[in-house]
N, C-alpha and C positions, 0 to 999 in steps of 0.2 A: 756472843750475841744470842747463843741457841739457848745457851742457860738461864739468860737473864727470862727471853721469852718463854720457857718455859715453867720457871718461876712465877712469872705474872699470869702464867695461866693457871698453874694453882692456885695461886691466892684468889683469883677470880673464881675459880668452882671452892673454893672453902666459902667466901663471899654469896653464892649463890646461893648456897643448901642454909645459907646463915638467915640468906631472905628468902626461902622458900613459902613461910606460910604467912608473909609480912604483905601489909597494904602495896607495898614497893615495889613488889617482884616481878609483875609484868615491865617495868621500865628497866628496870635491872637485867631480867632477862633477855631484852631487847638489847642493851648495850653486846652482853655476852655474847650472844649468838651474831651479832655485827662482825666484831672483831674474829669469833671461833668458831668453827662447826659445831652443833651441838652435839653433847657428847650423851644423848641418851638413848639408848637403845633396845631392841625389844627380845625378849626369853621367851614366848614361849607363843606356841600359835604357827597359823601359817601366816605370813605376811610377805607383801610385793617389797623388794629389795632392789634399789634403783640409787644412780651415785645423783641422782638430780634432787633439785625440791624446791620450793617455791621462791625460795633468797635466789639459786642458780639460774633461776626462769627468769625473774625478773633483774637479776643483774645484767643478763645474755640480752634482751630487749634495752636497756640502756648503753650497753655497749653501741648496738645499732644505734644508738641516737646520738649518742658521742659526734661523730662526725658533723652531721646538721647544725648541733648546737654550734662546735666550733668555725661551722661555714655561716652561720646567721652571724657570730660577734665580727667578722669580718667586715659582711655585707652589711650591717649597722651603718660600721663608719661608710661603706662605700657607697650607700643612698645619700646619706647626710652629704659630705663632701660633693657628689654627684649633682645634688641638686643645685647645689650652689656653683660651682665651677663648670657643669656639664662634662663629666669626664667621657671619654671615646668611647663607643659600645661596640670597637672593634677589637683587631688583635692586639692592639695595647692594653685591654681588659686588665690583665694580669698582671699587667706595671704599676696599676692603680688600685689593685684590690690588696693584695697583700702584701700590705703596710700595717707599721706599728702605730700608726694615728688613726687607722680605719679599727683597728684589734682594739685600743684604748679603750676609744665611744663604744663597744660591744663589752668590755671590762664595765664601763661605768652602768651602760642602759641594761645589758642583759645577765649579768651578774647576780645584780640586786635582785631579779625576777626571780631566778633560781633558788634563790635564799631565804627571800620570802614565801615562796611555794613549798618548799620543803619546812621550815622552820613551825608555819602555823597548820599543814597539815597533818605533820609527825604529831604536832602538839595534843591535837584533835585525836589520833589516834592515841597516844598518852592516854588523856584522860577518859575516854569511852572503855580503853585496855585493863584501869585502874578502878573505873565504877563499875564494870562487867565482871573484873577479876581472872579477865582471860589472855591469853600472851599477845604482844604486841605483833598484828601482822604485817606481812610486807609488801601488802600488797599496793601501798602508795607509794612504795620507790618508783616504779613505773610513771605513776599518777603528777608523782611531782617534778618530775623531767618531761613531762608534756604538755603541765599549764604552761609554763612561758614560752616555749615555741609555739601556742597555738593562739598568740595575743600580739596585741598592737606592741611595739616596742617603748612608745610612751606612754605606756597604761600606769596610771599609780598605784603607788605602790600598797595603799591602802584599800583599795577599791578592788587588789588583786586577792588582798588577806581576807576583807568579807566575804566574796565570792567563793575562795575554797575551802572558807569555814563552812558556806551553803552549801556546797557542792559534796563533802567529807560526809557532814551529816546528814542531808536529804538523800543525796546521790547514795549513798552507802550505808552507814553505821544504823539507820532506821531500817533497813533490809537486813541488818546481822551483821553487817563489813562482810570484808573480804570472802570472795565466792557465793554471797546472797544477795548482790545486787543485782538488779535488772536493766539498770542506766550508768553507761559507761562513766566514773563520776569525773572523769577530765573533760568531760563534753557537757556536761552535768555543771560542770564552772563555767564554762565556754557560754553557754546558752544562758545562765545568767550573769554574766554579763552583759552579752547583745540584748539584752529584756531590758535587763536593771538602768545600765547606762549605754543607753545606743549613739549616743553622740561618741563616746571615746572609740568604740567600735566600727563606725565606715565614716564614710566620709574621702578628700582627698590630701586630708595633712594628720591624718593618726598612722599612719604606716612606716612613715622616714624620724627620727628624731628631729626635733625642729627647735632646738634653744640653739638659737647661732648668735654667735658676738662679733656682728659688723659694725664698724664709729659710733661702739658704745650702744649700740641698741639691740635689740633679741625680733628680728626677722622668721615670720613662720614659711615654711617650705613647704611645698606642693609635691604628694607624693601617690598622684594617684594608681593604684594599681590599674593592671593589664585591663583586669574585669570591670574596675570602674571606668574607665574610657570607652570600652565596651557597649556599657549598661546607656552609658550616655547618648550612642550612637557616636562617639569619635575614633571608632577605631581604625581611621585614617591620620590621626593626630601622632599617634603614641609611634616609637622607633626601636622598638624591640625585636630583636633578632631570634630565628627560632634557638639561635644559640643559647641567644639571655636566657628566655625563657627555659630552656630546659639547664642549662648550667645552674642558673640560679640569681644571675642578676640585675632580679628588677624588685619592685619593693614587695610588701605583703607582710602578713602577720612574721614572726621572729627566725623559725624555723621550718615555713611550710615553702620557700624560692625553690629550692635545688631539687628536682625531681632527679637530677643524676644521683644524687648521695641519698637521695628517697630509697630509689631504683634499687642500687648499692645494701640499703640496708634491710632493705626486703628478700634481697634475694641469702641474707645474712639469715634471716630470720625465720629462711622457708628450708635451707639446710639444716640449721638447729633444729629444725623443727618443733620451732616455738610458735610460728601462726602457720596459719592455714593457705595455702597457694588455692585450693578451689575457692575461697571467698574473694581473694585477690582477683585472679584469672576473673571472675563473675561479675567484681565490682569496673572491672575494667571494660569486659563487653556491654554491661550494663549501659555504662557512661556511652564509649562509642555510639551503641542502637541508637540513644535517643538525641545524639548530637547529630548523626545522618541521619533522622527522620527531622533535623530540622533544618537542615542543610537542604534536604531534599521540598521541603514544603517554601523557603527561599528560591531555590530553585523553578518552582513551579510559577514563582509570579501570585502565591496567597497571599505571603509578604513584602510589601515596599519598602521605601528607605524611609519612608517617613513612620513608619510603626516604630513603635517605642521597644519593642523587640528586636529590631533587625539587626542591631549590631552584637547581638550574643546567638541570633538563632543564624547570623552568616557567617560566624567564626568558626572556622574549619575544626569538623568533628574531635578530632585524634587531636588535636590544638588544648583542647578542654583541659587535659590532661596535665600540661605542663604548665599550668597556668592556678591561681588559687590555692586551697587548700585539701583540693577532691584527692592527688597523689597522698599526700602525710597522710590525711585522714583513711582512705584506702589502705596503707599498709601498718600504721600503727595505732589504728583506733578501732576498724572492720573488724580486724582480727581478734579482737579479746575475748578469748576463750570462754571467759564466764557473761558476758552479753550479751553474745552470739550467737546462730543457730550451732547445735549440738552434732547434729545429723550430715552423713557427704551431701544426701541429696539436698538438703534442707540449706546446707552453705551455699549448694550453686543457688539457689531462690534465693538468699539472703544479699548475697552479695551482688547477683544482678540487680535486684529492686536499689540496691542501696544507690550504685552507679548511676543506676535509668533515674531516681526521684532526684539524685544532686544535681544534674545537668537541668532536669526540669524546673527545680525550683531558682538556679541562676538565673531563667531564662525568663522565667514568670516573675519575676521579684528584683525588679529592675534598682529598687532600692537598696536592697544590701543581694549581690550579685553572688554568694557565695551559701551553698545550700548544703556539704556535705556535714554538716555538724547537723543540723536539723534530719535529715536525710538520714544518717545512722543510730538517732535516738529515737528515732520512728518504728526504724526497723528490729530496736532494740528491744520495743516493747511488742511486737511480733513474732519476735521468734522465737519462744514457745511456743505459740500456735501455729507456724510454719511447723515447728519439730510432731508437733500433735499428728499433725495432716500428714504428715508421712510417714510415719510411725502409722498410723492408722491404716494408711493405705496398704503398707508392706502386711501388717496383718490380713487385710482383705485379699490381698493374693495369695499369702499361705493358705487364710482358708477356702482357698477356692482350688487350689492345688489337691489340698487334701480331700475336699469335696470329689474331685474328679480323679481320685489315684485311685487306682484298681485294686480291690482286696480280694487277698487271699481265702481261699477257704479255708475251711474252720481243722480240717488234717495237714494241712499244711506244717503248722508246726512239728507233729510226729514226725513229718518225712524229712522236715530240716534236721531235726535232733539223728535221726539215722543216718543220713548223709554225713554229719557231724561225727558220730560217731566212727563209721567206717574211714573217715580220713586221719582220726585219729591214732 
């Protein structure tokens, strides 16, 4: 087996140097470096020498999402089934989630999403890699394991491939691709969609799959999320347990239920030390601030039950959390390096702003109840000038340091040099 494999990796580098200076070679090279490390290396110079690189980084962040993914195909079938049978949302949970009829409908509905995401973005980068002439980057492996967890489950499938053709190339390739973007381009899809077609987008029957075959006929199913009960003022209606909620199962976009395996893969992500825990940590106090300052404004008797608010600004602060898409988005959208503020101090402003606007805009936007997509491409185009303003400021303390450090006089150096000298 070792032979064969290392025969097919010679043929493959005689192959490469064959396309080296050919129209091809960026696609070519992409396959190669898939399959192998690349095998070129540098002579001469000083360079950083590191076993990591942008394929390790971004496959290390899909590892993290692995699990999500496979707990959304689960919870597919178990909205669908759910709605229709009403299954228990107690300790029999676990009798009724993982089953091979709930895994199926997550084969059928969320599969194709994956395929489609990846298929028409790679292709996009193809041919940008091919009219640029520059090597295919990787930076949409990440990209393309994030549209379908951050979408309705019965989003079509066509409507999913315009979007990340929009998203590939506004969001990215017209900034340079990869590392000269300014807008995260999975959020960047995300947001147009909610533009483009806002009807597939909220609502209370885009969340659950809803083709069901009862006596011959196709029954739509009612799948409101947490935040839509909420936004309505019925969050006396709904029977979700803090369990569902932070386990993971009540409906919502594909991959954003489980704040347990969120949790889980953040805290993955902050030992590799692939994102940033200060933007985390900031996005989280963020959110909390502004969900007790409206706990507390409830509290006060500003708002009654008949405000059109009341049911998202009485929903207990720390709650926010486990509920939407504020968690996913927090841990695998905040964090992109290349979006992001730069700077430590500039991450804790980033990431608090980011928290404090998503709570606030659930809370003000009773229509579509869920604000951290908005919220993070706000901030995104911020922080540059977040990193400006602190960067700025730490200079203006040097210079003020150095303004007020006491100088020596002008013999001074003779007597250092003597001193110097005698220890020697």
């Amino acid at each position: 087996m070792s032979d064969r494999r290392l025969t097919f990796k010679k043929r493959l580098h005689i192959l490469k140097h064959h396309y080296r200076d050919k129209k091809m070679a960026p696609m070519f090279n992409a396959f190669h470096t898939f399959l192998f490390a690349p095998d070129d290396t540098t002579h001469s110079g000083s360079h950083v020498r590191v076993a990591d690189d942008l394929k390790r980084t971004m496959n290390t962040v899909i590892m993290a999402l692995i699990p999500v993914l496979l707990f959304s195909m689960f919870n597919a079938g178990y909205q669908h089934y759910s709605a229709i049978n009403g299954f228990p949302t107690d300790f029999l949970v676990m009798e009724h989630f993982l089953t091979w009829d709930n895994f199926w409908i997550g084969i059928v509905k969320v599969l194709p999403l994956v395929i489609v995401s990846y298929g028409v973005g790679l292709l996009v980068e193809f041919i940008f890699a091919i009219i640029k002439g520059h090597e295919v980057e990787e930076g949409y492996l990440v990209t393309g394991m994030l549209v379908p967890l951050i979408v309705p489950i019965d989003t079509p499938l066509w409507m999913l491939a315009v979007s990340v053709v929009f998203g590939v190339v506004i969001g990215k390739e017209v900034f340079g691709g990869t590392g000269m973007n300014i807008l995260n381009p999975a959020l960047t899809i995300r947001a147009f969609l909610f533009f483009a077609y806002p009807t597939w987008m909220s609502g209370d029957k885009v969340w659950v799959h809803e083709a069901v075959e009862r006596a011959g006929t196709a029954d739509a199913i009612s799948g409101e999320t947490v935040l839509g009960y909420l936004a309505q003022n019925k969050g006396a209606e709904f029977t979700y347990s803090i369990s569902d909620m932070f386990f993971g199962f009540i409906p919502g976009s594909v991959g954003e239920t489980s704040t347990f395996l969120i949790l889980l893969g953040g805290l993955f992500l902050i030992f590799s030390k692939i994102a940033s825990w200060r933007i985390m940590l900031s996005a989280v106090i963020g959110s909390l601030v502004m969900g007790l300052i409206f706990n507390m404004v409830v509290d006060a008797g500003i708002i009654t039950e008949t405000s059109t608010f009341y049911g998202l600004m009485s929903f207990e602060y720390w709650q926010h959390l486990l509920v939407g898409g504020l968690a996913f988005g927090i841990v695998y959208m905040a964090t992109d390096p290349v979006t992001g503020s730069q700077t430590n101090r500039g991450k804790w402003i980033y990431g608090f702003l980011i928290g404090f606007i998503s709570v606030m805009i659930r809370v003000f936007n009773p229509a579509y109840p869920e604000g951290v997509f908005l919220a993070i491409l706000l901030m995104n185009v911020f922080a540059p000038t977040i990193d400006h303003y602190v960067i700025k400021g730490n200079i203006k303390k040097r210079l003020k340091r150095l303004k007020n450090a006491t100088i020596l006089p002008k013999d001074s150096d003779s007597k250092a040099e003597e001193i110097k000298a005698e220890t020697v």
